[in-house]
C-alpha angles and dihedrals in degrees: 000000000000092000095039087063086039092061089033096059092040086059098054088043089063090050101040109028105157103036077050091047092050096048085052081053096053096035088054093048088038096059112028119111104283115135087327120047126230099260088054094046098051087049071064102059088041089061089036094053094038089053089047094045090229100156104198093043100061096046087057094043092046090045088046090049086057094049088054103061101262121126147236089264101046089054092051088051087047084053093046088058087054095052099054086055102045101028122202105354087055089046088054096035090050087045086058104042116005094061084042096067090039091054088048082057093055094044088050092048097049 
């Protein structure tokens, strides 16, 4: 998955290189420390992309939490937020995907 979004980003990169340039622009300032700092930030687009079902999104953001230094249970807090929000369909779609990163994590980790 992770190089299939690779090669499709850098596509729409090529077509649309200033609206794309623009976005990197937005998502830098958007998620660097400010008040917030950047782990707390990135627990944020967890909850955000599991709300939205955007599967690829969430894989990148949960391996980026991680990255990041939070751990399993703050993600799952950060799910738990999504799925207030979004009810049945984010509590199946974090069930599918979500554990399943976190499961890759674990295996990576082991």
């Amino acid at each position: 998955m992770k190089q299939e979004l690779t090669d499709a980003l850098a596509s729409i990169e090529e077509g649309l290189p200033s609206v794309m340039k623009a976005f990197r622009g937005l998502q830098a300032a958007a998620t660097s420390d400010g008040v917030l700092d950047a782990k707390t930030k990135k627990l944020m687009m967890v909850a955000v992309t599991a709300a939205l079902r955007c599967e690829p999104c969430l894989r990148e953001q949960v391996k980026g939490a991680l990255q990041l230094g939070a751990s399993r249970e703050e993600i799952l807090e950060a799910a738990g937020v999504a799925i207030l929000i979004g009810g049945g369909p984010t509590a199946a779609y974090c069930a599918l995907y979500l554990m399943d990163e976190l499961e890759k994590d674990t295996g990576r980790s082991a």
